[in-house]
C-alpha positions in Angstrom: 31.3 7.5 -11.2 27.9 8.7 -8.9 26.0 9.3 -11.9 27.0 6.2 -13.9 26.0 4.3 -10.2 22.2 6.0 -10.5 22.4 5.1 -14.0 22.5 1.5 -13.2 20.0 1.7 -10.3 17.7 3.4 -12.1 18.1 0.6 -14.8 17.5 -2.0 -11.9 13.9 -0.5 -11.2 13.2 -0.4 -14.8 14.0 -4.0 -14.9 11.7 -4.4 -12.3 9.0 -2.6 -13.6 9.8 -4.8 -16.4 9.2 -8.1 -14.8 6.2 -6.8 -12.6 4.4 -6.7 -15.9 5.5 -8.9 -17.7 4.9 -12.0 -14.9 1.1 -10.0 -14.1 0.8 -10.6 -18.2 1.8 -14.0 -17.8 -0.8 -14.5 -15.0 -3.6 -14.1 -18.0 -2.8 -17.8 -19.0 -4.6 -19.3 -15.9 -8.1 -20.5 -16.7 -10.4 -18.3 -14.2 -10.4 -15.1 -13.0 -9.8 -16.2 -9.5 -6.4 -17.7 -10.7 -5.5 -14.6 -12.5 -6.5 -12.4 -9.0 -4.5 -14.9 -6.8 -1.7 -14.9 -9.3 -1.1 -11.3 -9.5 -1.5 -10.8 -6.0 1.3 -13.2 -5.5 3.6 -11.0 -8.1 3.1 -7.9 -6.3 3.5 -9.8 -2.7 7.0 -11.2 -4.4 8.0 -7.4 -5.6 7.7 -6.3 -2.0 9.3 -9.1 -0.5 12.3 -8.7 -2.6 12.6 -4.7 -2.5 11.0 -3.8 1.3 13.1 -4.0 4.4 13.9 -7.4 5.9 12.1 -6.6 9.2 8.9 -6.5 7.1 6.4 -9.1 6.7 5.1 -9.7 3.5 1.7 -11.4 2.9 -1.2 -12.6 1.0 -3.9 -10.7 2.4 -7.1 -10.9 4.7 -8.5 -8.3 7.1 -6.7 -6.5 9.7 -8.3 -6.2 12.8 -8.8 -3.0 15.9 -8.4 -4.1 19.5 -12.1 -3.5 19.7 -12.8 -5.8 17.4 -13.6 -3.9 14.2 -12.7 -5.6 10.9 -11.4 -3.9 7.7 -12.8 -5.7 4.0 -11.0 -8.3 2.3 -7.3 -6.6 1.6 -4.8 -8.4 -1.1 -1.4 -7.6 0.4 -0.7 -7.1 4.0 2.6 -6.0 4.6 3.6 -5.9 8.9 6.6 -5.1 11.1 8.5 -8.2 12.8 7.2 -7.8 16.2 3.4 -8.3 15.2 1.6 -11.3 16.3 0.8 -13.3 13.2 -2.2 -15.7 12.3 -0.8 -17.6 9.9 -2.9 -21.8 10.3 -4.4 -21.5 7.4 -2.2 -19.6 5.4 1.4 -21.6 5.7 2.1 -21.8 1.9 0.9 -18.6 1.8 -2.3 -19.7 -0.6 -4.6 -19.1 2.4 -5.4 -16.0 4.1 -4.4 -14.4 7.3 -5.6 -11.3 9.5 -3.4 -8.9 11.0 -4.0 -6.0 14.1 -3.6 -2.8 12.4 -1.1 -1.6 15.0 2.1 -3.0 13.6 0.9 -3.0 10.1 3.2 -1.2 7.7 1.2 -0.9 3.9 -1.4 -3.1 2.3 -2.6 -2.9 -1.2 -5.5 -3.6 -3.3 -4.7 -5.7 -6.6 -6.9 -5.8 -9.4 -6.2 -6.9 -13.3 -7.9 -3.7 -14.9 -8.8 -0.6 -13.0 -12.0 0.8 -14.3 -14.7 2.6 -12.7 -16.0 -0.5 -10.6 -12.9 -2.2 -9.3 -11.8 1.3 -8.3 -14.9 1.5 -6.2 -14.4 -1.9 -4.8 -10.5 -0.8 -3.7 -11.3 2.1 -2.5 -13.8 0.9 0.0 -11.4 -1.9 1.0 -8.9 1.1 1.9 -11.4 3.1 3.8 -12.6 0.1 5.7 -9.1 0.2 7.5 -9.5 0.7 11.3 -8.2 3.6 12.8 -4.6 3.9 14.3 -4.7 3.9 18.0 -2.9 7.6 19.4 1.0 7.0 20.2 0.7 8.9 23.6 3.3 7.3 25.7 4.0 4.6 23.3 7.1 6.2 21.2 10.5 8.0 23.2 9.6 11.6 23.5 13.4 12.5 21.6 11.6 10.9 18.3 9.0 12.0 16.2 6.4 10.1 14.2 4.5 12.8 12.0 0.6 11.5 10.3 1.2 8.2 12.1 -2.5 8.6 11.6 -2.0 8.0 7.9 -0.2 3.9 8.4 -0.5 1.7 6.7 0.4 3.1 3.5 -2.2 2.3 1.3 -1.4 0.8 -2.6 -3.9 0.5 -5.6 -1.6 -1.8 -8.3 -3.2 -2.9 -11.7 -1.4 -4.3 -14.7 -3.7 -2.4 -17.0 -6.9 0.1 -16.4 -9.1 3.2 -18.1 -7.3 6.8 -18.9 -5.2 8.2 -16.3 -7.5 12.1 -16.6 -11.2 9.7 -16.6 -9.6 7.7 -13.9 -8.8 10.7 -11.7 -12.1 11.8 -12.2 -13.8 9.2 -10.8 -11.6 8.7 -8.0 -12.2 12.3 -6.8 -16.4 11.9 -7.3 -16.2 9.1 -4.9 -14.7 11.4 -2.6 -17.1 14.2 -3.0 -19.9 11.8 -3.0 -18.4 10.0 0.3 -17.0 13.1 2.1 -17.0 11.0 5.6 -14.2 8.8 4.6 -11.0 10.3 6.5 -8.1 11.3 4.3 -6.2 8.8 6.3 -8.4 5.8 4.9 -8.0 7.1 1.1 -4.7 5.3 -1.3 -1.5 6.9 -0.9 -0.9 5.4 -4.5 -2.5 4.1 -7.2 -0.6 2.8 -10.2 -1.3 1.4 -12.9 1.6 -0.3 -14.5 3.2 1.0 -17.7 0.7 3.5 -18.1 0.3 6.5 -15.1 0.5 6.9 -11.3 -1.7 8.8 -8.9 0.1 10.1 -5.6 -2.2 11.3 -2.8 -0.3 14.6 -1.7 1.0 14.6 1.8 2.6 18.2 3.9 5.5 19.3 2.4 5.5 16.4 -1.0 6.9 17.9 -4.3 7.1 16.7 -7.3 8.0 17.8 -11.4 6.2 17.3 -14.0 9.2 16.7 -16.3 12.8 15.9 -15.9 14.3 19.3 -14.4 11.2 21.2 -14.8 10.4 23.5 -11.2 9.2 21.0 -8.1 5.5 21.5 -7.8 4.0 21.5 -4.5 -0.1 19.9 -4.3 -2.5 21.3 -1.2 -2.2 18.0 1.0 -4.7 15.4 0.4 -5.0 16.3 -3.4 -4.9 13.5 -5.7 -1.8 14.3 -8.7 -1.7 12.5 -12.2 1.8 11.7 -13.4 2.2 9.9 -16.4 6.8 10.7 -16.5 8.4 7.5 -15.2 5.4 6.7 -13.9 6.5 3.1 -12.9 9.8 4.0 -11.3 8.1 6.5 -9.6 5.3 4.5 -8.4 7.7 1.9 -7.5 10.4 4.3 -5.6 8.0 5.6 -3.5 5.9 2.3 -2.1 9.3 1.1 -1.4 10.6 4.5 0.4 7.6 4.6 2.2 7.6 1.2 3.8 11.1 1.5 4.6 10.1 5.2 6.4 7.3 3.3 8.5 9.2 0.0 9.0 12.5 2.2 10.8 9.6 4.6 12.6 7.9 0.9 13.8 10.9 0.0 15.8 10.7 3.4 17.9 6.9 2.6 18.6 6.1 0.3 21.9 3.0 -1.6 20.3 1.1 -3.3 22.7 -1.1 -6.2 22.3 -2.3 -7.4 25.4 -5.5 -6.0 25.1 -6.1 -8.2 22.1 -5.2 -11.2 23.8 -7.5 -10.6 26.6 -10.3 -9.6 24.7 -9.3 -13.7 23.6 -9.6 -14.5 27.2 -13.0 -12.9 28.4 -14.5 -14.3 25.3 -16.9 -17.7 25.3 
């Protein structure tokens, strides 16, 4: 009876791979590119909202936002726990956009309709422009333990179509090596690229196989790994794994905000 349960699950997630494609295909039919952006940011906002924990807040993006004041890029999706402040005026049918303070954020991703070259550039600079995490110090119970909290958000590349997985790769670790000052902590946990391949960025102690029931393979952290096998139930398992991970390790964190609110105050 387990394995005829999975069976059905896993068919669940291939339905939703399914309909993540098919409605970012349907998004072609709007007149402009801007529509066609807006509208598959909106799919991939839905897919989130519908799969993530409930105490996660799902939104079309902006910028989030350091106590000090530093701003990240333009970001599509911004995806924050329940007790973050919100800055939602101009964004209350969600068409607008919104900023968000970093602390308290959970994931954000980058959407683009085809991932060549160029747009990868573009998302990958949106990613590193992330501000920094501030330390948890006395901020989380000393009986729990928070490991790379230096890595949240978890960072998402989505594209309904794009270049080669291999020449895609290849380009994503020259921008690296030509940009060696971007922390690992500002570089995509994920990049898919739906129907086609997903890239995982490899993180202490990650395995993964190949093929079904081949050995678990084990990638020197920070490595980027090509995987083409179930690549959009994989892609999908994991952003949704991941936010839930960081959404239950949000409630043990004391985030604090005050300092934003007075910066508010001692500015004319």
């Amino acid at each position: 009876m387990a394995r005829e349960f999975y069976t059905r699950i896993r068919k669940y997630y291939e339905r939703v791979a399914q309909v993540l494609r098919g409605d970012a295909q349907a998004a072609s039919v709007f007149p402009n590119s801007t529509d066609i952006g807006q509208a598959r940011e909106r799919i991939y906002a839905r897919f989130l909202e519908q799969h993530a924990p409930s105490k996660c807040n799902v939104f079309l993006g902006g910028f989030l936002f350091h106590e000090d004041g530093t701003e990240s890029k333009q970001l599509d999706v911004i995806v924050t726990t329940d007790t973050a402040p919100r800055f939602n005026l101009h964004n209350e049918d969600g068409s607008g956009k919104s900023f968000s303070p970093v602390e308290g954020t959970l994931g954000v991703a980058s959407i683009k309709s085809t991932l060549d070259k160029k747009e990868l550039h573009d998302a990958l600079a949106g990613i590193a422009s992330v501000p920094p995490m501030q330390p948890l110090e006395d901020r989380v119970s000393f009986t729990f333990e928070i490991p790379n909290y230096d890595e949240w958000p978890y960072k998402i590349v989505y594209a309904n179509d794009g270049i080669g997985g291999e020449t895609l790769l290849s380009h994503l670790n020259e921008y690296y090596l030509q940009n060696p000052g971007i922390p690992v902590t500002r570089r995509p946990n994920l990049i898919h690229v739906a129907g086609k391949y997903a890239i995982f960025r490899a993180m202490p102690n990650m395995k993964t196989k190949s093929v079904l029931g081949g050995p678990e393979l084990k990638s020197e952290p920070g490595t980027f790994r090509l995987t083409t096998r179930d690549s959009d139930l994989q892609a999908i398992l994991w952003a949704v794994h991941s936010l839930q991970e960081n959404a239950v390790a949000s409630t043990e964190i004391l985030f604090k905000y005050y300092n934003i609110f007075n910066h508010i105050l001692e500015t004319t």
